[in-house]
N, C-alpha and C positions, 0 to 999 in steps of 0.2 A: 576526557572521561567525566560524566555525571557523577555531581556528589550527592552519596546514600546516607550521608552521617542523619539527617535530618528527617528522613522517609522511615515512616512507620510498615515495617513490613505486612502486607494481610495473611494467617495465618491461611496455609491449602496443606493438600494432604500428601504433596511432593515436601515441603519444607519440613512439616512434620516427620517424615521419614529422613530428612537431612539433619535434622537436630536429633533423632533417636540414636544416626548411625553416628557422631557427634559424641555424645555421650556416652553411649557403649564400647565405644572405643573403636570400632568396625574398621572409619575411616581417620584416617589425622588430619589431611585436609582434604579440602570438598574442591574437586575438578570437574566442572561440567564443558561441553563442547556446542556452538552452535554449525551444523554438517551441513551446509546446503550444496546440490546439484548443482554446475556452472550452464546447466541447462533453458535459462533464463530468468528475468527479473525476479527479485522477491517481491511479496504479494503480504497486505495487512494480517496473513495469518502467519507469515513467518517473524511479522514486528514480534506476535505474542510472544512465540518461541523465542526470540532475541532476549528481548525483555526477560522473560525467567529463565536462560539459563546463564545471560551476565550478572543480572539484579540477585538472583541467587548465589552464585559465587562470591561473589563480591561483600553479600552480609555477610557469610559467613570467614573474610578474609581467605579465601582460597583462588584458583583460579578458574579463569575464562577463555576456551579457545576456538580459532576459528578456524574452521577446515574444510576443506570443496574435496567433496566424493568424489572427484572427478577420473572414474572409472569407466566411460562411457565413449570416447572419442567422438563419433558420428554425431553426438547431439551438444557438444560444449564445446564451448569461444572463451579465448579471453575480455571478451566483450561481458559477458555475464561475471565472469570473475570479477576484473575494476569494480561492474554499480553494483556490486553485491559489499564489496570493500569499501564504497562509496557510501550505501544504505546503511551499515552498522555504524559507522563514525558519524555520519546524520542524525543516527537514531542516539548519539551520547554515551559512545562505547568505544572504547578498545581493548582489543585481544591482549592476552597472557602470551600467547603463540599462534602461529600463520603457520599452517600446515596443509599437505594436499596428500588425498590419498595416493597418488604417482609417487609421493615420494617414499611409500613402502611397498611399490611392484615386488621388489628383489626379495623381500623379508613374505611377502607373500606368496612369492613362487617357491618359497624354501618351505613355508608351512604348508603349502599343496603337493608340496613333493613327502613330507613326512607324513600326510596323509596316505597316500596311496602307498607308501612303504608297511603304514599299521594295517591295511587292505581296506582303509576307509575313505576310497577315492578311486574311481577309475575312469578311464577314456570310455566315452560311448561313439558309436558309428550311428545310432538314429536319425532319424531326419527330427525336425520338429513337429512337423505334423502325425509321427509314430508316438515322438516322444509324449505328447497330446495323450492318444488313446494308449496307450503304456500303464498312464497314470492313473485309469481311474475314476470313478467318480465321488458324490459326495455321500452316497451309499452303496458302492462297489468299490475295492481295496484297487491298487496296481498292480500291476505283472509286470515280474524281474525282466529288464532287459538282457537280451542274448549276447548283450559284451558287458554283463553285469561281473561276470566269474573268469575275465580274464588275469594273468598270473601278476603278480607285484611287478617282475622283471619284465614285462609287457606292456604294462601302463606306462613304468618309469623312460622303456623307451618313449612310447607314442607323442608321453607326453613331452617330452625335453622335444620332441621332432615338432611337436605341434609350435612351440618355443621357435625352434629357428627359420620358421615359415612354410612347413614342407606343404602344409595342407590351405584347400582354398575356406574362404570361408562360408560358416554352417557343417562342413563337415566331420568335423568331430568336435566333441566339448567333455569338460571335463568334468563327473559327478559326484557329489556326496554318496557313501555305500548309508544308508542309515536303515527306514520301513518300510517299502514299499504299501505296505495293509495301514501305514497309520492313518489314522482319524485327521489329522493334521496335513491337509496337503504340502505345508511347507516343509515336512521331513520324509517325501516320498520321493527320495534322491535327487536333491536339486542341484541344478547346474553351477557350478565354482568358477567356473572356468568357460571364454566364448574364442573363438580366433574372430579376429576383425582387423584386417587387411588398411586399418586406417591409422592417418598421422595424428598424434596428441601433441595438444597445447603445451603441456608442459614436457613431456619426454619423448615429441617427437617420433621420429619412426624406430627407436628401440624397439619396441614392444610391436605382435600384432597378437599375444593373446592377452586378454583382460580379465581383471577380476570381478564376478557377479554383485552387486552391492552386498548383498545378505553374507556373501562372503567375507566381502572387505571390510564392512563398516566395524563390526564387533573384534576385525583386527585391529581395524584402529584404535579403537577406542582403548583395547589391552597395551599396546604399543606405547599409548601416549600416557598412560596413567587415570584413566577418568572414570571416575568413583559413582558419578551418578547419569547415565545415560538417557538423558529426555526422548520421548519419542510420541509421535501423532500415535490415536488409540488403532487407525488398521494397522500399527504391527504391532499387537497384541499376540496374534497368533505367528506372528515371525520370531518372537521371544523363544522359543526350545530350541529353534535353530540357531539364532545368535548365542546362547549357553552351550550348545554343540560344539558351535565352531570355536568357541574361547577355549574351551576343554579339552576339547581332540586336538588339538594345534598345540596343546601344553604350554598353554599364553603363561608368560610368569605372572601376570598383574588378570587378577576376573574384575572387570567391570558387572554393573548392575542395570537393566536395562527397565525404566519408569517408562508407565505409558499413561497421556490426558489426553484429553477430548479438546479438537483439532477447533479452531475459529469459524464458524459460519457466519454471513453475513446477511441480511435479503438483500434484494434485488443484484445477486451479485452472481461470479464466478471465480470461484481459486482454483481451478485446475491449472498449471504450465502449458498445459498443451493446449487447452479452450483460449490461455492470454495468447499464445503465440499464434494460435488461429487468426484470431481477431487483430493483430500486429501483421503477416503474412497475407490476408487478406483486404488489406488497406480501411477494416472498417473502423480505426481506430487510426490514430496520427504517434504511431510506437508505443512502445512498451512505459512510456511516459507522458502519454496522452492522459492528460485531467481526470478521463471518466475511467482511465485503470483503478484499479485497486493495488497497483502496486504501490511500492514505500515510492519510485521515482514519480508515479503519479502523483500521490498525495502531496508531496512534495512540490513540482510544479504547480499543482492547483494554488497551494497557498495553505496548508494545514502544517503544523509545527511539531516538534520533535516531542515538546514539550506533551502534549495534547496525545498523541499516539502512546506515548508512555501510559499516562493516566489513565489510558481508555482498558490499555492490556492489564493492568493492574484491577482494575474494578470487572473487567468481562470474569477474571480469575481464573482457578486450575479446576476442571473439574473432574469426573471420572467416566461421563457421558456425554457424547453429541448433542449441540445443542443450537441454534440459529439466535443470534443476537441480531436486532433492530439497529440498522445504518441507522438512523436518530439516534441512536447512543454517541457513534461518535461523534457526530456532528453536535452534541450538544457540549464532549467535550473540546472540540474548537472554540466553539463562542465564550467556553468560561475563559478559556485560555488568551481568546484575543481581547477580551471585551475591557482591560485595562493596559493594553500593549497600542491597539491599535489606533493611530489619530483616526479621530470622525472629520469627515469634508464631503462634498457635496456633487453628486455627476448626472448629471442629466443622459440619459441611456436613448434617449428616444424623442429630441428636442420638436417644441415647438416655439417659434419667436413671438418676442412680448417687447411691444416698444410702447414706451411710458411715454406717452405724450406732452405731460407739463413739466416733464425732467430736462433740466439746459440742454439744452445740444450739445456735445463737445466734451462736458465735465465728467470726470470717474471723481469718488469718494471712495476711500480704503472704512471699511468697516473692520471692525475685532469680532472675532469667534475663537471659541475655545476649542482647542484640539484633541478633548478628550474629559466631559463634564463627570466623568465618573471616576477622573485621574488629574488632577489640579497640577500636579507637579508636569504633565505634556505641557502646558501652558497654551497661548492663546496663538493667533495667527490674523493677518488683514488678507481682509479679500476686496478684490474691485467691485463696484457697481458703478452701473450705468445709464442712459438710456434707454441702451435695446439689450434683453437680456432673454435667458431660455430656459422654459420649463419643462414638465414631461407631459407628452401631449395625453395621458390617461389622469393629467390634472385639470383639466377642462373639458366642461360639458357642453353643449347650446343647449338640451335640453336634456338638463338633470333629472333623477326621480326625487324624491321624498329622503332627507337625511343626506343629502353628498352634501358636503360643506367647502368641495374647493372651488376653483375658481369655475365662474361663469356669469352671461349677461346679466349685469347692475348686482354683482356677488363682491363680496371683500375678502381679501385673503391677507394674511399675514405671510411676507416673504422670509424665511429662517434667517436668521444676522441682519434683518432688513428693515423695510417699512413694511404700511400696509399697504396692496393697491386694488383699485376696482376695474373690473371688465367696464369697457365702455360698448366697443365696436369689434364687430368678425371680419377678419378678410379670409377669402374665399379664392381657390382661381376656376378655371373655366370649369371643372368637373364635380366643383359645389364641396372642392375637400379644405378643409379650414389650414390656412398655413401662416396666418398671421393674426394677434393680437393687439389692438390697441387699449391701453388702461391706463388711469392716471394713479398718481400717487398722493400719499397726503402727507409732508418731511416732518408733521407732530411726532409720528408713530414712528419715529427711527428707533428701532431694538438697542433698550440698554437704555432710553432714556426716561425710563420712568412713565410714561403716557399710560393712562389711566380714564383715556377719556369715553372710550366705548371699546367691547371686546369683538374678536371673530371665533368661528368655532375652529376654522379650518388654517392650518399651515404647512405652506408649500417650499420643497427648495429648488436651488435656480441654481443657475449661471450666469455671469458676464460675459455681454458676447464678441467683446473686440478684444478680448486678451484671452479667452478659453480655452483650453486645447483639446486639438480632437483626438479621440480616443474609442477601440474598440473593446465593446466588453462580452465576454463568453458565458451565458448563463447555462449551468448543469442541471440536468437530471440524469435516475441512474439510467448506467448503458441497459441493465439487464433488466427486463420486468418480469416477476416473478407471478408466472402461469402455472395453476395446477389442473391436474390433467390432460399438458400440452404431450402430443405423444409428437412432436418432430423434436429436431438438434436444439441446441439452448440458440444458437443463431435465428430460430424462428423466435427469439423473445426482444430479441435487438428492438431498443426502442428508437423509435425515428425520431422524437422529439430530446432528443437526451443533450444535442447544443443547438442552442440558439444566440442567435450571434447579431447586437445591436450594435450600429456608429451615433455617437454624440459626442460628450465634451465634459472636461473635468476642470476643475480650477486652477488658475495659471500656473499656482505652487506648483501642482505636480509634473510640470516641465523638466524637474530633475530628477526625479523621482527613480529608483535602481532596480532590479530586477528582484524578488521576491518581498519589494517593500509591500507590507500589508495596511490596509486603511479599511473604515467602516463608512463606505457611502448612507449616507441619510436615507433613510427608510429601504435601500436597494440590499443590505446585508454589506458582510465582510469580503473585499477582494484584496488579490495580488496581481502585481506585475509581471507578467509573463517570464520565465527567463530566456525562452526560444524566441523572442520578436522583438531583441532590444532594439536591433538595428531599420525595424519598421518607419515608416514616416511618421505613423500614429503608432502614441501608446497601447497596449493588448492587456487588459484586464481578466483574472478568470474570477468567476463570483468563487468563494471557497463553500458559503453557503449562506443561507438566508437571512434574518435576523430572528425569526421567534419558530418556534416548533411548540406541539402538545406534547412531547416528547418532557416525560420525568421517571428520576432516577427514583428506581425502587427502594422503597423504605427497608431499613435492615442490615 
């Protein structure tokens, strides 16, 4: 569990209402739930929702729980349950209570039965595509179904028969009696009740009819005790239904059901069903592929619990939809690693550089510091040598105006090093340069004071007989945001969104463990892969760059 003693809460107009009901006495203490579907991974809009509705309980010394709607059979695994259980403990939380909606079927067939006992529930024979044109439009009312006015003693059979499997499924369900004419399509008798001939994760083939969400959830939430009901702003208009059903059911406990405005991201997708597309369709490497936006993504890429927290907290609660700038988050990873993370040095894209007047044979351990923004990381030695490797977009033959790294009869400054000069290009038969010769000058050893003439340019390198090789993943996002694209969000799939370099990183990180984060020299912040420990080569993902125009709005 994250400690909140020290977190200054930002005031929104969900807290605001938690401290009214507070005061007033309303509630005594404050029980929020976070509900997710076991329907697939969480995604950085359900971080927000995690975040305020633990973060919230918790100031206020009340509770936090955590429950899987999982009323759906056909679309939920216990696969999603685990990294869903997996993501909230990442994210610096733990529950008050573990809860599934299966474990109140019984308590819920009981309140579907007292409904149709008040005549406020009945079996329908519809089809679905009847029940369609039934309903209505958004300026034309519904027309009553013709098994709208079947008798109490009629339903109570159908329905207990529906219960012990008599019927296949789609053929009858069970419905709220409420307004056919309302304004509201969610109160123009909606379905409670489905048969579905399928086995569930947790209670197995008991059951083959299920509870509707809209049905279940506002059970839940009466069931469990929970005072302040968070929810995305499309159900807004689900709200007179979830007060129906707490009501008509003569819930002892009424919950209260808050709605904000849901996380948008650019260039992105939070749909379930758009991730699972892209997971099912192999364009992504799972539900934990780098360029997810899910928590497992972000996670494997190399972004910190820490970081996600702060981000959900400054995006804040609002009352309207709104699209926040991925450069936000990303800006708070870099504050987040920019004193965690050792700086070292990777050559992404090598080209070799063999220093002609350096011994043959000799390595020198040079010092560098592991983190000039953080004294207390302390220093580190790194080999040099002879023959060593740079990034081949550090050398030009023919520079313009203003480059300052390396090229013929140019000086550069090696970072923790000396200085050396291009002398000679080697070439092979197709005139592509794959060799350097340059000498050095052992005055200008970094750290020893030399003073004698300056460079403008400094490059970093590698050692090339102790180096290791290393593969590194550079991101961009999956999704590019087109306006006025009228095909699927898959026609925005960016092609360039990984790209994938072999080089070599410094000997140190021969031990290096799977989610250790480093700041390569000028390349930005990576991690260690955790799916490729067992590779020959290291697997780096870039988390992201080092500088962005990216700043936080004043206020």
């Amino acid at each position: 569990m994250i400690s909140l003693e020290n977190k200054v809460a930002s005031s929104n107009f969900i807290r605001n209402i938690v401290i009214d009901d507070l005061q007033e006495g309303k509630v005594k203490e404050v029980i929020t739930r976070f509900p997710p579907e076991p329907n697939g991974y969480l995604h950085i809009g359900h971080a927000k929702a995690i975040c305020l509705n633990f973060e919230l309980a918790h100031e206020f010394s009340g509770k936090a729980h955590l429950r899987f709607d999982d009323t759906n059979p056909l679309k939920e695994d216990m696969e999603y349950v685990n990294a869903i259980k997996e993501d909230v403990k990442w994210l610096g939380f733990d529950w008050d209570g573990l809860f599934f909606a299966s474990d109140y079927f019984e308590e819920m067939y009981n309140r579907a039965v007292l409904l149709i006992q008040k005549g406020k529930a009945y079996v329908d024979d519809l089809s679905a595509e009847d029940m369609r044109k039934y309903r209505g439009t958004l300026t034309e009312p519904g027309v009553d179904s013709p098994f709208r006015n079947r008798s109490v003693e009629e339903n109570l059979d159908l329905f207990a028969r529906m219960r012990k499997g008599e019927f296949k499924d789609g053929e009858k369900v069970l419905r709220a009696k409420i307004d056919m004419t309302s304004p509201n399509f969610n109160m123009r008798d909606p379905v409670l009740y489905r048969i579905s001939h399928a086995s569930h994760h947790n209670t197995g083939d008991q059951w083959c009819i299920y509870p509707m969400y809209d049905f279940a959830h506002p059970l839940e939430d009466a069931i469990e005790g929970v005072t302040h009901s968070l929810c995305s702003l499309e159900f807004e208009d689900h709200r007179p239904l979830y007060d129906w059903v707490v009501a008509e059911c003569e819930m002892n406990h009424v919950p209260r059901q808050y709605e904000f405005a849901r996380l948008n991201l650019t260039n992105t997708v939070m749909s379930k069903r758009k991730l699972k597309q892209l997971v099912d369709e192999n364009i992504v490497d799972g539900w934990d592929d780098p360029r997810m936006p899910t928590i497992a993504g972000f996670r494997r890429r190399g972004f910190t619990p820490e970081a996600i927290r702060t981000f959900a907290r400054e995006v804040g609660v609002a009352r309207s939809n709104s699209t926040v700038d991925e450069k936000m988050l990303e800006h708070f990873i870099r504050e987040d690693l920019k004193l965690k993370a050792p700086r070292t040095m990777a050559v992404l894209n090598p080209l070799k550089v063999v220093i002609t007047n350096y011994p043959e044979g000799q390595v020198e351990m040079l010092d560098a510091e592991n983190n000039p923004e953080n004294e207390e990381m302390g220093n580190r030695q790194i080999p040099f040598s002879r023959e060593i490797y740079i990034e081949q977009d550090d050398f030009m033959e023919n520079p313009p105006s203003k480059y300052f790294r390396l090229f013929p009869g140019n000086e550069v400054r090696l970072k923790h090093a000396y200085f050396i000069k291009c002398n000679d290009v080697i070439k092979d038969a197709d005139g592509n340069v794959i060799e350097l010769h340059c000498t050095y000058d052992p005055e200008t050893k970094s750290g020893s004071g030399f003073t004698g003439r300056k460079v403008k340019g400094t490059i970093h390198w590698v050692e090339a007989t102790q180096s290791v090789p290393a593969e590194f993943r550079l991101y961009e996002p999956l999704i590019l945001d087109e306006e006025d694209n009228e095909g699927t969000f898959l026609d925005n799939i960016n092609p360039n969104s990984l790209e994938v370099q072999n080089g070599f990183v410094e000997p140190n990180m021969k031990d290096t463990q799977p989610q250790d984060k480093y700041q390569f020299f000028r390349h930005g912040y990576f991690n260690v892969d955790p799916k490729h420990t067992n590779d020959e080569k290291l697997v780096f993902n870039r988390i992201v760059s080092l500088k962005s125009s990216f700043e936080l709005p004043k206020g």
